[in-house]
N, C-alpha and C positions, 0 to 999 in steps of 0.2 A: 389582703386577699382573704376572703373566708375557707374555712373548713367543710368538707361538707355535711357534717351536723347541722351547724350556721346555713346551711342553704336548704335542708331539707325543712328543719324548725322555722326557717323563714317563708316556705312556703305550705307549711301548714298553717301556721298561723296569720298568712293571707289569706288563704281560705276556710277560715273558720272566722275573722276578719267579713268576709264576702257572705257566710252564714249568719252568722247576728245579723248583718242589716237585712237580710231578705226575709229572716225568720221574725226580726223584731224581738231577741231575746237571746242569754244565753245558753244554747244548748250543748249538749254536748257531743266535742267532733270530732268525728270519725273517717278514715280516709283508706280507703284499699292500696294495697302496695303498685296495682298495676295504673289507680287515676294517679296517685301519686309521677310514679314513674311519666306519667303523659304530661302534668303540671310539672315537673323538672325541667322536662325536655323543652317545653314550651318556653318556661323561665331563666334558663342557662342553656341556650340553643346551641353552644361552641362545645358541649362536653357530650359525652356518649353516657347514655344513663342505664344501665342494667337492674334487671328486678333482682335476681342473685343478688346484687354487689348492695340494691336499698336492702332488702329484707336484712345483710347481716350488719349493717350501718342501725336499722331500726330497732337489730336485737342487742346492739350496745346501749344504746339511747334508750330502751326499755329496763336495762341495768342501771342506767342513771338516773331513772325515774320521770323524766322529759316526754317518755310517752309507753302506751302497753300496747299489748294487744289485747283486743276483744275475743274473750273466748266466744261469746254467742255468735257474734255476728261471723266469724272468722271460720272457711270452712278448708279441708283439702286444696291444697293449691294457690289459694287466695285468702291473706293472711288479711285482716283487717284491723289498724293501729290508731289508738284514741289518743290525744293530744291532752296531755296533763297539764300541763306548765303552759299557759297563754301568757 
């Protein structure tokens, strides 16, 4: 069974995965805690998914260097987290 690191990394890096092919390139990808939380929910439909409980999942995972946050992009309320490690 996975952790939910393993579940969030796995669904950012589907969709940044679904990026490259649309974009035709690597760019670099960036994902708001609330799409995120909606691609969770969608992709582990059995588990209850909280923005509280991703944001402090993504500030561990931002300490492991697996992903930051965007200061630019990122405003009051809505944190926006770039994906390091494909």
């Amino acid at each position: 069974m996975m952790n939910v690191k393993e579940k969030v990394l796995q669904v950012m890096r589907s969709r940044a995965a679904l990026q490259d092919k649309a974009l035709g390139g690597e760019y670099p990808f960036r994902m708001a805690t609330w799409n995120l939380r909606l691609a969770m929910e969608k992709e582990f439909p059995d588990e209850e998914w909280r923005s509280a409980d991703l944001r402090k999942i993504l500030m561990e995972m931002a300490k492991d260097g697996t992903v930051s946050k965007d200061t630019h992009a990122s405003r009051i309320g809505q944190a926006v987290w770039r994906l390091e490690v494909r």
